[in-house]
Backbone as JSON, one array per atom type, in Angstrom:
{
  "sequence": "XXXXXXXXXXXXXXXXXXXXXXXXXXXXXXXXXXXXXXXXXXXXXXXXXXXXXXXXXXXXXXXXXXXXXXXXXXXXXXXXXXXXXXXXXXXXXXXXXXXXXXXXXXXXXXXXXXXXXXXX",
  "N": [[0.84, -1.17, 0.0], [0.48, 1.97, -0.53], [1.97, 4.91, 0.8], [-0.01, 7.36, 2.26], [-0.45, 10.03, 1.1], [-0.69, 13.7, 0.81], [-3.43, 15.63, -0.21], [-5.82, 14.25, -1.2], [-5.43, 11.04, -0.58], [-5.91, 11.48, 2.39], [-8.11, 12.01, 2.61], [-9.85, 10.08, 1.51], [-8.91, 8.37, 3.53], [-10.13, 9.77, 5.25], [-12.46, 9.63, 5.05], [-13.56, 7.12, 4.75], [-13.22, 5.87, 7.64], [-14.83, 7.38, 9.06], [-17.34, 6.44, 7.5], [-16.67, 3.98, 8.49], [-17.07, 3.72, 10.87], [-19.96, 4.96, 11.46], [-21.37, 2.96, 9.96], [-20.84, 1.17, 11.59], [-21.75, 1.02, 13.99], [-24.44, 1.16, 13.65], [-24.79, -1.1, 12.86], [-24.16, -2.89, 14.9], [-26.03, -1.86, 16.69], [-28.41, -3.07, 15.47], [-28.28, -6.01, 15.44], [-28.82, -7.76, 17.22], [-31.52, -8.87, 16.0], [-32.87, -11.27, 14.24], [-33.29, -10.27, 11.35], [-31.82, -7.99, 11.26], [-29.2, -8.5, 11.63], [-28.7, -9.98, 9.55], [-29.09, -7.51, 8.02], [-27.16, -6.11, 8.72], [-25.29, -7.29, 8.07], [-24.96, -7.84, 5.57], [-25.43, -5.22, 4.65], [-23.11, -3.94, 5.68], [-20.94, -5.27, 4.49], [-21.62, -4.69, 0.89], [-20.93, -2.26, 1.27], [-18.31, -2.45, 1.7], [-17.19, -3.56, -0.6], [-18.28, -1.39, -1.87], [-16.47, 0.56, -1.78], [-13.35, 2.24, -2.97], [-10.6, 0.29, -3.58], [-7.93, 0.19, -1.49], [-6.93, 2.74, 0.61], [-9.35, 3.58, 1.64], [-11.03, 1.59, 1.57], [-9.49, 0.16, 3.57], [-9.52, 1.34, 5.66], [-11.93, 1.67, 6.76], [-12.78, -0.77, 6.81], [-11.06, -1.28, 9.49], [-12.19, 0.49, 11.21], [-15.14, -0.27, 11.31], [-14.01, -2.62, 12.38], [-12.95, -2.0, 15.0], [-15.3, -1.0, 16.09], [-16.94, -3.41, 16.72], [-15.78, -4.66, 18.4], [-15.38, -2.45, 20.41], [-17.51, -2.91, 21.28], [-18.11, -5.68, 21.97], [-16.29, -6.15, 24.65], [-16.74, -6.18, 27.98], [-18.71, -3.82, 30.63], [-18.18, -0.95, 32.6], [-20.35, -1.32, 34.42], [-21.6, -3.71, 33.9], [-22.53, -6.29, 31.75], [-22.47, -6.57, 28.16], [-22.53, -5.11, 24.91], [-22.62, -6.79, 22.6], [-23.28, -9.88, 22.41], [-22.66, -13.39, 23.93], [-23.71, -15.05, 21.86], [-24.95, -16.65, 19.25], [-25.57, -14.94, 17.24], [-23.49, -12.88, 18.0], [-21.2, -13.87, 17.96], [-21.4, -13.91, 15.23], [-21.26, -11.61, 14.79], [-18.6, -10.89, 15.23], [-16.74, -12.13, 13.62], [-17.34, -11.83, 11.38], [-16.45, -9.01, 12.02], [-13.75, -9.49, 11.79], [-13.38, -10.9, 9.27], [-14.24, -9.16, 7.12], [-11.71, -7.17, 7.7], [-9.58, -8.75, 6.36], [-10.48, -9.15, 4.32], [-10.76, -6.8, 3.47], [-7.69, -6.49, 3.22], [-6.71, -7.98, 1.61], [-7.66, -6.86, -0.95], [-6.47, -4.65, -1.9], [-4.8, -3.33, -4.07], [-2.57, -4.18, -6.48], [-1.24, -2.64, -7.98], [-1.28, -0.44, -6.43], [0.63, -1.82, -4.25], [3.29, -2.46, -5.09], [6.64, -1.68, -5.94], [7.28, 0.22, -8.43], [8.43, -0.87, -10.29], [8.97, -3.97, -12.49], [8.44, -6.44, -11.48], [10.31, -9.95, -10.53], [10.62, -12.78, -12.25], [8.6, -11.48, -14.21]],
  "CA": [[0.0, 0.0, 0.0], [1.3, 3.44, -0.85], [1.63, 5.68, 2.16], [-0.91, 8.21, 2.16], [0.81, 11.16, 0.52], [-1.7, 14.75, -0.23], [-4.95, 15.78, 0.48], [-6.5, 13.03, -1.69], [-5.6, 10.06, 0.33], [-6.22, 11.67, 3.32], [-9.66, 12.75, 2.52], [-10.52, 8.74, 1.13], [-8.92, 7.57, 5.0], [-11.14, 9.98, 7.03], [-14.27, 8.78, 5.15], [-13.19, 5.57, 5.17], [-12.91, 5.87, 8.85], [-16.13, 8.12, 9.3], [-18.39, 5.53, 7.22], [-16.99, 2.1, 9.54], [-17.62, 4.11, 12.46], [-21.18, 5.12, 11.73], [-22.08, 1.74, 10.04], [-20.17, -0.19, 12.72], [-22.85, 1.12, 15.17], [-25.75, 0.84, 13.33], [-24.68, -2.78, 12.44], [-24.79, -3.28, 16.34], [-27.77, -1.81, 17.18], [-29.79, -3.98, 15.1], [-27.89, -6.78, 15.12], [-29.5, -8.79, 18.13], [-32.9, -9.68, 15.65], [-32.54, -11.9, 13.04], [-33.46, -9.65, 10.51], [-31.27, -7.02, 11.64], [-28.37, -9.46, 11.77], [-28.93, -10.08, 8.36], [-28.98, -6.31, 7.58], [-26.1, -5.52, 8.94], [-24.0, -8.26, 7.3], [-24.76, -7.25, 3.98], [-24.93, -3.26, 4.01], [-21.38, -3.4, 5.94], [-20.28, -6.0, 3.26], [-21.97, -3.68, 0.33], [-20.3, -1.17, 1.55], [-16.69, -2.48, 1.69], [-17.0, -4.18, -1.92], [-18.46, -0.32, -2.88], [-15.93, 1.14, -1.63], [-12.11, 1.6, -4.14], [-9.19, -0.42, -3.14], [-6.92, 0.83, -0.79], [-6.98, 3.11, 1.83], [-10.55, 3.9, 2.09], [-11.53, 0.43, 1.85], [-8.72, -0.58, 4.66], [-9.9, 2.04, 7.15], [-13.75, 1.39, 6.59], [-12.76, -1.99, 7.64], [-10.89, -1.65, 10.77], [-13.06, 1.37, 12.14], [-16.0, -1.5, 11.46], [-13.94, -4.22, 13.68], [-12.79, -1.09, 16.31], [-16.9, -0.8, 16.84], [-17.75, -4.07, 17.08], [-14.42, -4.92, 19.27], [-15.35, -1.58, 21.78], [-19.35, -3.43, 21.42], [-17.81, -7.03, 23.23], [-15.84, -5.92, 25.69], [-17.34, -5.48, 29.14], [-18.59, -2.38, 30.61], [-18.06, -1.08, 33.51], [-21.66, -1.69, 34.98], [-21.89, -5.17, 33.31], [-23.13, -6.75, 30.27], [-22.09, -6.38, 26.56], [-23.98, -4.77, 23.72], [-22.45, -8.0, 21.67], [-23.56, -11.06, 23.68], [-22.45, -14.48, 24.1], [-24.78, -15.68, 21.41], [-24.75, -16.72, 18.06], [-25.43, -13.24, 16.45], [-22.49, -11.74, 18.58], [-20.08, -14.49, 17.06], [-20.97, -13.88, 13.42], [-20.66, -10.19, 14.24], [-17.15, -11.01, 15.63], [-16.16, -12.92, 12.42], [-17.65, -11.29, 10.08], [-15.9, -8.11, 11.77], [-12.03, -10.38, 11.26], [-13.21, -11.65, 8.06], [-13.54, -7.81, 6.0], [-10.48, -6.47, 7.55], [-9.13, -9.66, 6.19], [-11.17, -9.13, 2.75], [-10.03, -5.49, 2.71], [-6.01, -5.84, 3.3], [-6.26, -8.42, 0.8], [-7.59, -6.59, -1.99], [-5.81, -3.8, -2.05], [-4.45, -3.35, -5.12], [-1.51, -4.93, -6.27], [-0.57, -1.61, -8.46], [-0.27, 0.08, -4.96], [1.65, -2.23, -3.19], [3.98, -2.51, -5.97], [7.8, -0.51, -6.24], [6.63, 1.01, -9.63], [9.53, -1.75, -11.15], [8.87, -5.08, -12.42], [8.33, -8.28, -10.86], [11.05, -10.73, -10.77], [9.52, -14.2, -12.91], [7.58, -11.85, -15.1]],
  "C": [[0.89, 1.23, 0.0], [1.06, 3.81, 0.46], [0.76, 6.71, 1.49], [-0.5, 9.27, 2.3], [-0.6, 12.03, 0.0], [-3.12, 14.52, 0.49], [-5.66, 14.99, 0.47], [-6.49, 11.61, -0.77], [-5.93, 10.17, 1.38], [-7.6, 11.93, 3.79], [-10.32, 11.39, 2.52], [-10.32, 7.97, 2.73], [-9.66, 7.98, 5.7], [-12.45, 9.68, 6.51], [-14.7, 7.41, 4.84], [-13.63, 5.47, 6.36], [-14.35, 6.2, 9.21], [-17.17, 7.14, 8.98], [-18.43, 3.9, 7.99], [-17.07, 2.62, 10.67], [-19.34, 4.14, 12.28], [-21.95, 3.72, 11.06], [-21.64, 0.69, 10.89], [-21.31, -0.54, 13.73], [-24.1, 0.57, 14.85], [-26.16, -0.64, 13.17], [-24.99, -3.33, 14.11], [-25.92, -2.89, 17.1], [-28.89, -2.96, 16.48], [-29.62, -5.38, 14.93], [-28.41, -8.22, 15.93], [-30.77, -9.58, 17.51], [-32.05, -10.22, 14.38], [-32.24, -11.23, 11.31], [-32.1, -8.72, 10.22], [-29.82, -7.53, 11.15], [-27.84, -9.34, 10.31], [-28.52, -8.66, 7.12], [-27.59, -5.99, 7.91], [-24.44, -5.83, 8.15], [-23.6, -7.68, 5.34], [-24.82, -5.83, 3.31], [-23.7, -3.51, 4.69], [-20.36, -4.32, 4.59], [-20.16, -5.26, 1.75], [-20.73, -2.7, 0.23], [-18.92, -1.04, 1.52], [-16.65, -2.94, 0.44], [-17.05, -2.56, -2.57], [-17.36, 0.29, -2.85], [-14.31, 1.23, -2.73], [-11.32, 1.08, -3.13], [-8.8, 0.65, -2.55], [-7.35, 1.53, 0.27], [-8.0, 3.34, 2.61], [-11.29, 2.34, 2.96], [-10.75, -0.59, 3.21], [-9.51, -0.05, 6.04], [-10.95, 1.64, 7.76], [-13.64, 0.1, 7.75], [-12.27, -2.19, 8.92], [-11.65, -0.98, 11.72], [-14.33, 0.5, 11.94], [-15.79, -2.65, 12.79], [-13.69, -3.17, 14.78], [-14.13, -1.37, 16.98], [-17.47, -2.24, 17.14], [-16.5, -5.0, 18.11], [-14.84, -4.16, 20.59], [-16.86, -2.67, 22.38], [-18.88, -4.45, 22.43], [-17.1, -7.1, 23.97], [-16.93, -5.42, 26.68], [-17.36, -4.03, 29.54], [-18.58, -2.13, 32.21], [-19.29, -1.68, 34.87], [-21.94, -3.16, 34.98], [-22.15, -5.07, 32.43], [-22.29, -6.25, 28.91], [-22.98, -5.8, 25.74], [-23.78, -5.74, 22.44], [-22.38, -9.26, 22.67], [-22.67, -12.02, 23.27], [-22.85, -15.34, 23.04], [-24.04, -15.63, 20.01], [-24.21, -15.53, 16.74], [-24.54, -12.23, 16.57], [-21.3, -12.38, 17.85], [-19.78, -14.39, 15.5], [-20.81, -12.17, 13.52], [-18.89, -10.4, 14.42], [-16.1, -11.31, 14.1], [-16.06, -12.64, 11.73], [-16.72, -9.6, 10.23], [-14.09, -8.57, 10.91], [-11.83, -10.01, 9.65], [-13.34, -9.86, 6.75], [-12.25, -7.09, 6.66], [-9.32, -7.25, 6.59], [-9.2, -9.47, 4.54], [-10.28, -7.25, 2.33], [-8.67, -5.61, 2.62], [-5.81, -7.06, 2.13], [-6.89, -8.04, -0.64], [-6.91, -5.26, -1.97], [-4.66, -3.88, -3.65], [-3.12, -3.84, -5.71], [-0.44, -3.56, -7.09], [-0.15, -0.69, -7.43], [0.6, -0.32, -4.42], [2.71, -2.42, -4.13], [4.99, -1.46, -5.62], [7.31, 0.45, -6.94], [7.53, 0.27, -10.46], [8.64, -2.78, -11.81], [9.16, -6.4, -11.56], [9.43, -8.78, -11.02], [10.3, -12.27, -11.75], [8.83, -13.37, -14.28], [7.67, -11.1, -16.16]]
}
């Protein structure tokens, strides 16, 4: 991945960042009904496929697992707002599995010198 050089990249990381924060939440608020569950999986998914390669699409994804990481940790009072339960494990997974999906598409023309390959 290129470092994030100029206004431009910097602008694609903070709404990167901005959009897996505010769908991180929303994904946990509704995530306890089935339905909801359901919703959440596939607009935060949506949303990281819409998004371009690279930095936007990296950030999106970890400010996604940040929110649903702060969600299953204990609080000081008690309880979780990501339970024990089924629906808390596929949020867990499903948060892993796009940071996982985003750092591996990232473009291969970014992560690149600007040389050629060796082999090709």
């Amino acid at each position: 991945m290129r470092p994030v050089a100029g206004g431009r990249g910097l602008a694609r990381a903070a709404a990167g960042l901005l959009l897996g924060l505010v769908v991180g939440v929303a994904a946990v608020a509704v995530h306890p009904w089935w339905w909801g569950l359901l919703l959440a999986v596939a607009a935060s998914s949506a949303t990281l496929l819409a998004l371009p390669r690279g930095v936007a699409r990296v950030t999106y994804a970890v400010a996604w697992a940040i929110v649903v990481a702060l969600a299953a940790t204990p609080r000081p009072t008690g309880g979780y707002a990501i339970a024990g339960d089924v629906a808390g494990y596929v949020m867990i997974a499903w948060a892993v599995l796009m940071v996982v999906v985003a750092t591996a598409t990232v473009s291969r023309a970014a992560s690149g010198a600007g040389g050629a390959h060796p082999g090709e």
